[in-house]
C-alpha positions in Angstrom: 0.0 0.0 0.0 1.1 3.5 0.1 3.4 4.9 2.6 2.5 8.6 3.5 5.0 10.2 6.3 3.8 12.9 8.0 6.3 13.8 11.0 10.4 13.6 10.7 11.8 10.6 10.7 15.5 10.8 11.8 18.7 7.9 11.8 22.1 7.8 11.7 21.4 4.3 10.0 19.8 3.4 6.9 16.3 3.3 5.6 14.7 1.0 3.3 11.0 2.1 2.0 8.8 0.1 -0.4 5.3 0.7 -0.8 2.7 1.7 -4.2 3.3 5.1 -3.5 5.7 7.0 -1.1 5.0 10.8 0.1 5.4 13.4 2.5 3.0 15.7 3.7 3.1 18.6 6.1 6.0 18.4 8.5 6.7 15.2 6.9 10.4 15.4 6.7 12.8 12.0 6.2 16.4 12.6 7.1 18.9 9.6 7.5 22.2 8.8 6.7 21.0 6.4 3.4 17.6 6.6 1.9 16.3 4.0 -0.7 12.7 4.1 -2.0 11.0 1.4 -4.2 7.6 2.4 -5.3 4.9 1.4 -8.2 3.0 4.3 -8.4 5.5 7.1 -7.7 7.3 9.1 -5.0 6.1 12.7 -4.0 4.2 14.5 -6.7 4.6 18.5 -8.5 2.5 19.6 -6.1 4.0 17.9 -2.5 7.6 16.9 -3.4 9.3 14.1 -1.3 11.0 16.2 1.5 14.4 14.5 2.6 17.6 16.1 4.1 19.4 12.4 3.6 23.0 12.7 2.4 22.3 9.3 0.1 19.3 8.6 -1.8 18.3 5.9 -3.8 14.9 5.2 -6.1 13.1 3.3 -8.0 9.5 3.3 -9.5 8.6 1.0 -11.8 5.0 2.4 -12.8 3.8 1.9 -16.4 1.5 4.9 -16.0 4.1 7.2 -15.5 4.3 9.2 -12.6 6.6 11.1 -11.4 10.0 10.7 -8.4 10.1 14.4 -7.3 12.2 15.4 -4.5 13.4 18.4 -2.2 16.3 17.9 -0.7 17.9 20.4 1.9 21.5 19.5 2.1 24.2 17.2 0.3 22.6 14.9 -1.8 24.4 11.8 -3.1 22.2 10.1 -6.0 22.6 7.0 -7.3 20.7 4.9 -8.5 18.1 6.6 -9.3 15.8 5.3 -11.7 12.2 5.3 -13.6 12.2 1.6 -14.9 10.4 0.0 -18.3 10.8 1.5 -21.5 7.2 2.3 -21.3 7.3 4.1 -18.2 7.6 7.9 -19.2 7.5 9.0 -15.5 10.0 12.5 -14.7 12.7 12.8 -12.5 12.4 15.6 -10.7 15.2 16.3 -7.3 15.9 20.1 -6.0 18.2 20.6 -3.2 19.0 23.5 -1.5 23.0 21.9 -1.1 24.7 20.2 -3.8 23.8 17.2 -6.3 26.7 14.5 -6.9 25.7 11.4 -9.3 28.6 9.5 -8.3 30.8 7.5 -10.3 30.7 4.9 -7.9 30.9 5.4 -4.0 32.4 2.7 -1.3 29.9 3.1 1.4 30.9 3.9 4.7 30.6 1.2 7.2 29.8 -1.1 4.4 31.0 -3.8 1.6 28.2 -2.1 -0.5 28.6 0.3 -3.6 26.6 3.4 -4.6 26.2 3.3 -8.9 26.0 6.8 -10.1 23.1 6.8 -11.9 19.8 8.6 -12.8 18.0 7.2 -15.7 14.2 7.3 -17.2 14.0 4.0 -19.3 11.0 5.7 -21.4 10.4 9.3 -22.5 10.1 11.2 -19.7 12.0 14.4 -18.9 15.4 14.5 -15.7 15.8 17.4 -13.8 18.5 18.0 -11.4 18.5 21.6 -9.8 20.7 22.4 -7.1 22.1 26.2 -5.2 25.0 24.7 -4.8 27.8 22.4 -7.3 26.1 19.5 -9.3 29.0 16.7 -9.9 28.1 14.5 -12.8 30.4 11.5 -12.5 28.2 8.8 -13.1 25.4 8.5 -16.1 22.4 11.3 -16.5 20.0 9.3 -19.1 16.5 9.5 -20.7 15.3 7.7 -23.5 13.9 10.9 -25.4 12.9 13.0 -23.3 15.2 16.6 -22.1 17.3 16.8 -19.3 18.4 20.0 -17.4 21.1 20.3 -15.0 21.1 23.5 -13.0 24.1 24.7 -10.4 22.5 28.2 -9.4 25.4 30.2 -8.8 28.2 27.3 -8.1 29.6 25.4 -10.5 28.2 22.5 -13.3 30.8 19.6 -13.4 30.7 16.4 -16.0 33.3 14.6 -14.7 35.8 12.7 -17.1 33.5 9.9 -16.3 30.7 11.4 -16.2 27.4 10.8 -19.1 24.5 13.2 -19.8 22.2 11.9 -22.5 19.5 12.0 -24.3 18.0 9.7 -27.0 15.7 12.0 -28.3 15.5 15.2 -26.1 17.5 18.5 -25.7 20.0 18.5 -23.0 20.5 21.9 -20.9 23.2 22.9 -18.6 22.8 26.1 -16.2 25.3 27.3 -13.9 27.9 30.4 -12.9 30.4 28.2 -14.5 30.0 24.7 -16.5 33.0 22.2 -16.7 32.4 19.4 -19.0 35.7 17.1 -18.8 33.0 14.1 -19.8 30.2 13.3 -22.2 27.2 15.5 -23.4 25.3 13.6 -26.2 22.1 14.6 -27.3 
């Protein structure tokens, strides 16, 4: 069933949440170390975004109708993977945080054997946005299958990394920031 989280929830650990649908409302407010979400009908919406201050974040919805992950993040935001899965699954990516974005390239996580793949994808049409005040660091993979992506830094600086991949099959792909580094690949 859903999961709707209406007061903070606060760990050092990590947090594992699976449910049709996963939201916040009103002072609903999940920060923890490590966040992964697993959803079939989405995870916050346009109007009531996901509202996290976790420093790693994982996602995945795998709904055919295609709504939306969208998520406001209020500090350092590690991504990776985060995904809209099925080729017909035209679902956005929406994340905002008020710190910086990094996709990783791959991240040994503290305290644990396990690694953090760098990757935000949308298997069908639908559009990625990452928008950030502070740096976004692309060093992992930024994908759609046609639809656009924008990448936004504010006033800090727009980094693809040498390993770093922003793509697009089909859609137009639009960087924004005080100063844009792209030491990777941009294919559109």
């Amino acid at each position: 069933g859903p999961i709707i989280i209406g007061a903070a929830l606060n760990s050092f650990n990590e947090v594992h949440l699976q449910g049709s649908s996963i939201n916040t409302t009103g002072a609903g407010r999940v920060g923890v170390h490590s966040l992964s979400m697993r959803a079939s009908a989405g995870i916050g919406s346009l109007a009531t975004p996901f509202a996290t201050s976790s420093t790693i974040l994982r996602a995945e919805n795998i709904d055919p109708s295609g709504r939306p992950i969208v998520i406001s993040s209020s500090g350092q935001l590690i991504l990776g993977p985060v995904r809209q899965v099925g080729s017909t699954n035209n679902g956005s990516i929406d994340i905002r945080s008020s710190g910086s974005i990094d996709v990783a390239s791959g991240v040994l996580l503290p305290n644990s054997s396990a690694q953090l793949g760098g990757l935000v994808s949308v298997e069908g049409s639908g559009n990625v946005s990452l928008v950030s005040l502070g740096p976004v660091d692309i060093g992992g993979q930024v994908s759609t299958g046609a639809g656009t992506i924008g990448l936004s830094a504010g006033g800090a600086i727009l980094t693809v990394k040498p390993s770093g991949v922003v793509s697009s099959s089909g859609g137009a792909i639009g960087l924004s920031a005080a100063n844009v580094v792209i030491d990777g690949r941009v294919v559109s």
